[in-house]
C-alpha positions in Angstrom: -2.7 56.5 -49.7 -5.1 55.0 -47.2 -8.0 56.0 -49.1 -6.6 54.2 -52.3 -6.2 51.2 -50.6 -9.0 51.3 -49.5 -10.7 51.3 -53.0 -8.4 48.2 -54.2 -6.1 50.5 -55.4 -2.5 49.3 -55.0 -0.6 51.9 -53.0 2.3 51.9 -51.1 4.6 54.4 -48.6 7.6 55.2 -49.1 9.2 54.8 -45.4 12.7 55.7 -44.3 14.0 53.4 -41.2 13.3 55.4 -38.1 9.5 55.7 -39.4 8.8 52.2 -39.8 6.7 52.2 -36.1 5.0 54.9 -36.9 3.9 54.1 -40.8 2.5 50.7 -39.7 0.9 52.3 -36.2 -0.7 54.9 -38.4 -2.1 52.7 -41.2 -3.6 50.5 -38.7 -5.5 53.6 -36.7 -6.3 55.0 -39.8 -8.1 51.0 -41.2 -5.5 50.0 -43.7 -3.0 47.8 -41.0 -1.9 45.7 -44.6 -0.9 48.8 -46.2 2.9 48.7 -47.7 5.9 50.6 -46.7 8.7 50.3 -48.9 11.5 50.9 -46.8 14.3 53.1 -47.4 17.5 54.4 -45.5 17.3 57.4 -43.5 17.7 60.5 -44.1 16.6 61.5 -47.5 16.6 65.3 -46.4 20.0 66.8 -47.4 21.2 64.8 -49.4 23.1 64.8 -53.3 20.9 63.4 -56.1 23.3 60.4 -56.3 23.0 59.2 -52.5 18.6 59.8 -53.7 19.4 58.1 -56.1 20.9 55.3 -54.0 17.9 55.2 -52.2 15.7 54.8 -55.2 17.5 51.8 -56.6 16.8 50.0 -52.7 13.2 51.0 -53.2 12.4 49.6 -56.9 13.2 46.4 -56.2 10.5 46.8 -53.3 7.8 48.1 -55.5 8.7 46.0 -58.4 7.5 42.7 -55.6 4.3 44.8 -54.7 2.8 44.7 -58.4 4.0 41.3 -59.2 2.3 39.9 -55.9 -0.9 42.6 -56.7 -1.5 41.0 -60.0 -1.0 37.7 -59.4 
């Protein structure tokens, strides 16, 4: 993902709640601090399709705002 953003691709991580310090510490090491996280609850691990699926419809709306505010 760095790498993409790097190139002016738009790209984005998907990020469940206890990871949040660690996603932004490790964009900025790795030169990308402005890289997104869409943020989800944790876990994911272990759980039915529908509570995924939960998950999913928190993170949509998320991504949905990141390529409105990319192409404008």
């Amino acid at each position: 993902m760095t790498q993409m953003h790097k190139r002016g691709v738009l790209a984005a991580v998907i990020c469940s709640d206890p990871f949040r310090t660690l996603g932004t510490t490790q964009a900025r090491v790795l030169g990308v601090p402005a890289l997104p996280l869409v943020m989800i609850a944790h876990p994911l691990g272990g759980l039915s399709i529908e509570q995924v699926q939960g998950r999913a419809l928190v993170a949509i709306p998320q991504v949905i705002k990141l390529i409105k505010d990319h192409l404008s």
